[in-house]
C-alpha positions as CSV (number, residue, x, y, z in Angstrom):
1,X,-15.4,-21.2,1.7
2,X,-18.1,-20.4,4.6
3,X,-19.6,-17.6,5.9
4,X,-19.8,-17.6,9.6
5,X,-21.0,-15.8,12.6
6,X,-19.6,-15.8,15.6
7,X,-20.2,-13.8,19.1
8,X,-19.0,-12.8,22.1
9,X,-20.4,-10.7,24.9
10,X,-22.1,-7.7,23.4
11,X,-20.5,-7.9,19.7
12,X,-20.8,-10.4,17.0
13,X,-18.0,-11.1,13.8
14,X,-19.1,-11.7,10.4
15,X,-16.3,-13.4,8.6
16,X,-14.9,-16.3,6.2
17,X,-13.1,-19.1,6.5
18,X,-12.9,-22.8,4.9
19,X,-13.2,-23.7,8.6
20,X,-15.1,-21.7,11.1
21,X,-14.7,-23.9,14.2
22,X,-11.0,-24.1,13.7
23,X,-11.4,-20.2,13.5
24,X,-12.8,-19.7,16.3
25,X,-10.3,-21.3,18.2
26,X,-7.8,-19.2,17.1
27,X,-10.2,-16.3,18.0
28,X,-10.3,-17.6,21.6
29,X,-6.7,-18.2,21.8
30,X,-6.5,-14.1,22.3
31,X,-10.0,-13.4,23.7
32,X,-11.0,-13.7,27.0
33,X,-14.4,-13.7,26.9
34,X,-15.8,-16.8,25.3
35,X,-16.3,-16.7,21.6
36,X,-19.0,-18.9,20.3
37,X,-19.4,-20.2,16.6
38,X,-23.7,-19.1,16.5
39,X,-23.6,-20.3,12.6
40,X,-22.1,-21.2,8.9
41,X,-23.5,-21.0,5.9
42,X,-22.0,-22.0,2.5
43,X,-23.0,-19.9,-0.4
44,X,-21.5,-19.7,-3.7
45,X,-19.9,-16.7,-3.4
46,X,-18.7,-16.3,0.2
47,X,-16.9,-13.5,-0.5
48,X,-19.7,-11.4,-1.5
49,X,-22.2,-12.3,1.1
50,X,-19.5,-11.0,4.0
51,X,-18.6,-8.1,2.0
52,X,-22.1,-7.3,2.0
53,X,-23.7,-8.3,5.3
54,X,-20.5,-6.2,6.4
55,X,-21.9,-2.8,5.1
56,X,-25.5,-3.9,6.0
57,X,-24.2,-3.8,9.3
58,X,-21.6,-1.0,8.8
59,X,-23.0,1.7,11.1
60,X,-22.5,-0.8,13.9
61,X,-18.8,-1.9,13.3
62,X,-17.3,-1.9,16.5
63,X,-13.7,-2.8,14.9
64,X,-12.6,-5.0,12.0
65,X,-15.1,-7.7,11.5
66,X,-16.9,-7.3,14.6
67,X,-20.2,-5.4,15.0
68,X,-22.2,-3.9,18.1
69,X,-25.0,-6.4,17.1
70,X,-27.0,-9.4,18.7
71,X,-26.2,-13.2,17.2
72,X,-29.5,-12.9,15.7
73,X,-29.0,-9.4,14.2
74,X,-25.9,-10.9,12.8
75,X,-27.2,-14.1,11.2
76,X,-30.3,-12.4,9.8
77,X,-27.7,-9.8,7.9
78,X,-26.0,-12.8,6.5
79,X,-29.2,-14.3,5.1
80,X,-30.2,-10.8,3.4
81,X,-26.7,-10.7,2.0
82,X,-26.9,-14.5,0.6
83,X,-30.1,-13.4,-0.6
84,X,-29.3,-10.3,-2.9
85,X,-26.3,-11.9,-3.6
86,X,-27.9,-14.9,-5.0
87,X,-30.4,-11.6,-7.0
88,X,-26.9,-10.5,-8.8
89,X,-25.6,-7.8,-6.2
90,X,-22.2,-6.9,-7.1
91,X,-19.8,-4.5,-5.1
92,X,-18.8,-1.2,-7.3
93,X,-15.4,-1.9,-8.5
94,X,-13.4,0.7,-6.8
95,X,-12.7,-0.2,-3.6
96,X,-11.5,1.6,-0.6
97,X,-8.0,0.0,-1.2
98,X,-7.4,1.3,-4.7
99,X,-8.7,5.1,-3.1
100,X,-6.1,4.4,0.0
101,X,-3.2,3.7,-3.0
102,X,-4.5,6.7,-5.1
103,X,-3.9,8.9,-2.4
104,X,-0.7,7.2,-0.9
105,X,0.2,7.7,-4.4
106,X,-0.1,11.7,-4.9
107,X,1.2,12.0,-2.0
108,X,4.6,10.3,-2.9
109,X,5.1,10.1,-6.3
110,X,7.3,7.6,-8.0
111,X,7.3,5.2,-4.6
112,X,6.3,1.7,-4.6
113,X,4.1,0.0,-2.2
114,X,2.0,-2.6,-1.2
115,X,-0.9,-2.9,-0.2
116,X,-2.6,-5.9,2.2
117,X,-5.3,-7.6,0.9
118,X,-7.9,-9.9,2.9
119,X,-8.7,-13.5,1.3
120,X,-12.1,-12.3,0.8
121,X,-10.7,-8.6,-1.3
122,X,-8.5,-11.0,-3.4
123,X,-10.9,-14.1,-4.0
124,X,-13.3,-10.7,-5.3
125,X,-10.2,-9.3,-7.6
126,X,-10.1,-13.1,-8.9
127,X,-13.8,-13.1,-9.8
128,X,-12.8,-9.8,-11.9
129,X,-10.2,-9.7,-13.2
130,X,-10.5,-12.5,-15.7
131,X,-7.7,-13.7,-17.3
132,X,-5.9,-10.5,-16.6
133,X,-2.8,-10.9,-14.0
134,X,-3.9,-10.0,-10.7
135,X,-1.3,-7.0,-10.7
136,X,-2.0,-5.2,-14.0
137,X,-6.0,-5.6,-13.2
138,X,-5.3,-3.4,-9.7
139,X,-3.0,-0.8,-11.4
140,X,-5.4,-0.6,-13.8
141,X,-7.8,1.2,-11.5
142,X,-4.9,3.2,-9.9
143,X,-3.5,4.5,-12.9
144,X,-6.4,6.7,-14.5
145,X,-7.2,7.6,-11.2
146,X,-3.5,9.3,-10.9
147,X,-3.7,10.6,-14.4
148,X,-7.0,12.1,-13.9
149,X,-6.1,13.9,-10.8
150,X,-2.3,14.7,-11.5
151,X,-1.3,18.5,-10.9
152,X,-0.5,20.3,-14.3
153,X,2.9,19.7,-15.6
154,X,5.0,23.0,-15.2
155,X,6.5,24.3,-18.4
156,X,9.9,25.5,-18.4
């Protein structure tokens, strides 16, 4: 998997893929401004280095993947992400997912759902989870979360 940057007009995206260029036509199909593939990188853990450059960059998200920020602003976050990244950082385990499903959860007890996860959020559960299935690992975080938090039980 790659880590790329791409830009267009004032904004630049920060993203994966196991191939940018054909990425970035699909990006062009539905922009109108010209998108341009500034760079790829391939570092052993692509997930991680977007995930990171991402909240580097976080106070200057635009939307999504995209961020108020020059191609070279871009790039260098990406380089300082591969960097630590390469120095052993690690993202906290809890993730904003598991808080939105926790609170989805109180608020309607007993109801399934589902919840979308990105290529990069699952390729980072996979690194995890070990050889526990993907499913069990996830409710593992929900669950104490929902026991922790529960309202008293009423006694008749």
């Amino acid at each position: 998997m790659k880590v790329y940057v791409m830009s267009s007009g004032d904004r630049s995206k920060i993203g994966v893929s196991w191939e940018p260029t054909r990425r970035r036509a699909q990006l062009q199909a539905r922009w109108r401004a010209p998108v341009t593939l500034v760079q790829e990188f391939s570092p052993e853990r692509a997930d991680l280095v977007e995930r990171l450059a991402h909240l580097l960059l976080e106070e200057r998200r635009a939307y999504g993947e995209w961020f108020f920020v020059s191609a070279d602003e871009a790039v260098d976050a990406v380089q300082r992400a591969m960097t630590q990244v390469a120095n052993g950082w690690l993202p906290e385990h809890r993730s904003i997912k598991a808080e939105q499903a926790y609170e989805a959860a109180k608020r309607r007890p007993g109801v399934q759902m589902s919840i979308r996860w990105s290529d990069a959020e699952i390729a980072e559960i996979d690194a995890l989870r070990g050889d526990t299935p993907r499913a069990e690992f996830v409710k593992s975080f929900v669950q104490p979360a929902l026991r922790i938090n529960a309202p008293p039980k009423r006694r008749p």
